[in-house]
N, C-alpha and C positions, 0 to 999 in steps of 0.2 A: 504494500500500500504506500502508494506517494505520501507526500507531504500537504499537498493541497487536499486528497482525498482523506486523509486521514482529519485532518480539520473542518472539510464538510460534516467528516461524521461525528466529528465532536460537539460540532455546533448543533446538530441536530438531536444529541442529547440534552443541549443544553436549553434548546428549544421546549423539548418537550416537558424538563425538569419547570420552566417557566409557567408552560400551560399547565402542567400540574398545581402550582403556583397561585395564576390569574384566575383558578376556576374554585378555588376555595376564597380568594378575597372576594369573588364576585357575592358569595352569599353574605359575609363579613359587611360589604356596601351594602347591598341593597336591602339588609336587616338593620338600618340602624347606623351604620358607618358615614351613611352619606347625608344625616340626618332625615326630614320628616318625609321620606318619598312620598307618601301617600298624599301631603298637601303641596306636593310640587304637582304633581297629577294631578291636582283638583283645580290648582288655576292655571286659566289658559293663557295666562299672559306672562307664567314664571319662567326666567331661562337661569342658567346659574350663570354665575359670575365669571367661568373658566372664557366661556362662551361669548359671554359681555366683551372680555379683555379681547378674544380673538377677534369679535366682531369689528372695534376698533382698528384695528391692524389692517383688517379685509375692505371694509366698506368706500374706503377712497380709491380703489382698485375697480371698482364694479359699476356697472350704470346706475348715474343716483344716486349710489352710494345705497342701495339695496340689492336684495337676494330675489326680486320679486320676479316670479316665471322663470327661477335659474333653476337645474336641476344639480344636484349636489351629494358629493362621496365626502364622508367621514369615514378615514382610516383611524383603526384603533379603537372604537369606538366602546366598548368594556360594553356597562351595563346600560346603556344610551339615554344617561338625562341631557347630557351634551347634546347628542343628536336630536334628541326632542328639542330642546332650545332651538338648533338650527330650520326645525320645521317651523316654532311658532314666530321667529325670526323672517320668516314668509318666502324663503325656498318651496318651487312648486311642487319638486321631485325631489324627496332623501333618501338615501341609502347608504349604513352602517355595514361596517365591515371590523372585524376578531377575529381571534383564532382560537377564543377560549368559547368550547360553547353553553358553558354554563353563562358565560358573560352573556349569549347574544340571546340564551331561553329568556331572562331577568331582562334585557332592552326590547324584548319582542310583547313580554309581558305588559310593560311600562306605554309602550306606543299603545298597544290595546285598549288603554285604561284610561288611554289620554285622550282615544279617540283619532289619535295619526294614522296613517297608512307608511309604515316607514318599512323599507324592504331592507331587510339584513343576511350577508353572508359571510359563511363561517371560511377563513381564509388567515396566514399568514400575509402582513403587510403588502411585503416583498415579493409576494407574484400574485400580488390583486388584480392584474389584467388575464394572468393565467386564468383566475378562478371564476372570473365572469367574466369571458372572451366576447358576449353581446353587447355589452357595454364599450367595448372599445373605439373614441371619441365620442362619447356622447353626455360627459359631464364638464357642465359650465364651470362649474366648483371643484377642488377638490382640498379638505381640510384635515390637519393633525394638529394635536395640541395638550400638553403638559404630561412629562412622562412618557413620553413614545418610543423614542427611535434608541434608546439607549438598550431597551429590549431586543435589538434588532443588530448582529453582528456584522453584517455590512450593508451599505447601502445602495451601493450599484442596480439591481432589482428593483431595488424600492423605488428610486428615479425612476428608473425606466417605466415601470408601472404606471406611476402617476400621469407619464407624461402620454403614454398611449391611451392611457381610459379618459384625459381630456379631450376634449373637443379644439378646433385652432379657436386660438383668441380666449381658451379658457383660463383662469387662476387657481393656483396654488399656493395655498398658506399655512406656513408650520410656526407655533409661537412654543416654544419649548422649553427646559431648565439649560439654563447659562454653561457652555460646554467646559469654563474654569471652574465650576462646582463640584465635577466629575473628581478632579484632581484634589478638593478638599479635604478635609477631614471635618467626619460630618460633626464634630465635637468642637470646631474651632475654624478659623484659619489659616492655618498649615498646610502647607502642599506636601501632600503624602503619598501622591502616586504620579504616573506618568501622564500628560494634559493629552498628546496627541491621540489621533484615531489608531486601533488595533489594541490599545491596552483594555483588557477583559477581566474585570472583578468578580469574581465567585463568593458567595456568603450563606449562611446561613440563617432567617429570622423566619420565627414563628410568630410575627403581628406584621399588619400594614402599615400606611402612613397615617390611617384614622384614629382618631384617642379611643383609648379602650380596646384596642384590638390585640393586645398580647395574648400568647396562649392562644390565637383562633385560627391558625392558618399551619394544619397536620403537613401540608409539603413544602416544607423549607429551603430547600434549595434554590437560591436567586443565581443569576448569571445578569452582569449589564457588560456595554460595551460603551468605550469613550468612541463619539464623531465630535472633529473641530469642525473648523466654518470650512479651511479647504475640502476637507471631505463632502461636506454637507453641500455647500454650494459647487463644488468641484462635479461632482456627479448631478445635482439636476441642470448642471449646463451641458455636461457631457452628453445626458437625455434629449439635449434637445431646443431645454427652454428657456426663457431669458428671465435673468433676476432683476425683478421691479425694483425692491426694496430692502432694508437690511436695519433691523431694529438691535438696538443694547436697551432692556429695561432693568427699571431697579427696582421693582415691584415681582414678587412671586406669586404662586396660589398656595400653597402648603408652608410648612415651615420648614425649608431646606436646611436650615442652620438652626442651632438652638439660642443662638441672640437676637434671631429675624421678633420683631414686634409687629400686632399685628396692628394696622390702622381701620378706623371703622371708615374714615372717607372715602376708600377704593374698595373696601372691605379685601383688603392684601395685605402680606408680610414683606417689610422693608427693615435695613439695618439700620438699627437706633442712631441716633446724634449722637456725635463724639466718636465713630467709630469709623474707619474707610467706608466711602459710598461705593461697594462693583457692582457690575452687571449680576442680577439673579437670573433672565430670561434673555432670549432671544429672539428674535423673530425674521423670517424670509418669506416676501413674495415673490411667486415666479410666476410666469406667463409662457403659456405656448402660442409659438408663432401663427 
């Protein structure tokens, strides 16, 4: 066994150790994790806040600066309050795409209940065009956002993906955690590991990133991978597409660091006064020609 095939196969257990993983927090969220799901279903006018931030990022990109008669792919999509946002956000056509499919039973449920029509399929990221070949160009949209691609051991696929299931003149928008955070030590600011793309962190944790979730999560084994901005931006141009735009934020959605404070005026985690301001988030627009 080569050296590349032996690392396909590695990656694919580490794949699978993940989805073991994503398919136990999904019950962890959708019980409670994500707080009151029941009264986010109940009004039609709730999106959360992940969704808010990314909308910001997307809407100066778009006719209008609206989603409205766009039809629209959410990769990554877990248990789809996100994706439901994106519908009540007024996309004509949504479709959620995972790989975990305890995530996408919990997002098909949630659409149900909310009354969407939201089509979801169960797929790895990274060959999303593979897994729904009909689709290819025929999304005006296509969005990720907080927590994604670090799951994902390279990204060349993942590009390419995106850029064949758009349609020409479609956009693509990732807002994500800050590719130097990877490098952190989640206890401080200490660079404790290597910044660039190919460094691969293995761990073990039995809770998520929600409070209270210790103890709740039997398959422990994590795998993430660092991508920097060459990488990231390096392959969706390689794809094809052209980069609109390129954001440095200092606002997060979780608390990536344990001195992030959180503010109720964005309802985000930012680093306190008196302390270095960096980047916690990122964000790329792209466009296909």
């Amino acid at each position: 066994m080569n050296d590349s095939t032996q690392q396909a196969a590695n990656h694919a257990q580490d794949i699978n150790d993940n989805r073991d993983n994503w398919n136990d927090r999904a019950a962890v969220h959708a019980q409670g994790g994500y707080g009151d799901i029941d009264g986010f279903i109940a009004d039609p006018d709730a999106i959360t806040d992940v969704t808010r931030r990314d909308m910001a990022v997307l809407a100066p990109h778009l006719p209008n600066h609206s989603l409205q008669g766009r039809k629209l792919l959410h990769l990554q999509c877990h248990i789809g309050t996100d994706t439901l946002s994106w519908a009540r956000l007024g996309a004509q056509e949504v479709w959620g795409l995972d790989f975990s499919p305890a995530s996408l039973s919990y997002a098909r449920d949630i659409a149900r209940r909310a009354g969407k029509d939201i089509h979801f399929v169960e797929s790895d990221a990274r060959y999303a065009a593979r897994a729904m070949p009909w689709q290819r160009g025929g999304f005006d949209v296509v969005v990720t956002s907080v927590g994604t691609i670090t799951w994902l051991p390279d990204l060349k696929d993942w590009a390419q993906s995106i850029a064949d299931l758009l349609a020409p003149g479609g956009v693509f928008m990732i807002r994500d955690t800050h590719p130097l955070l990877f490098a952190l030590d989640n206890a401080g600011l200490n660079i404790i590991q290597d910044y660039f793309s190919g460094t691969e962190v293995s761990y073990e944790s039995d809770s998520s990133y929600t409070e209270g979730s210790e103890g709740t999560i039997a398959h422990s084994h994590n795998h993430n991978w660092a991508h920097d901005f060459e990488d990231v931006t390096g392959n969706l141009l390689n794809a094809g597409l052209e980069i609109a735009a390129i954001g440095e934020h200092d606002v997060t959605d979780w608390r990536a660091l344990p001195m992030l404070e959180f503010s109720e005026d964005d309802e985000g985690w930012h680093m306190p006064k008196g302390m270095p301001n960096i980047p916690l988030n990122f964000s790329i627009v792209a466009r296909k020609r």
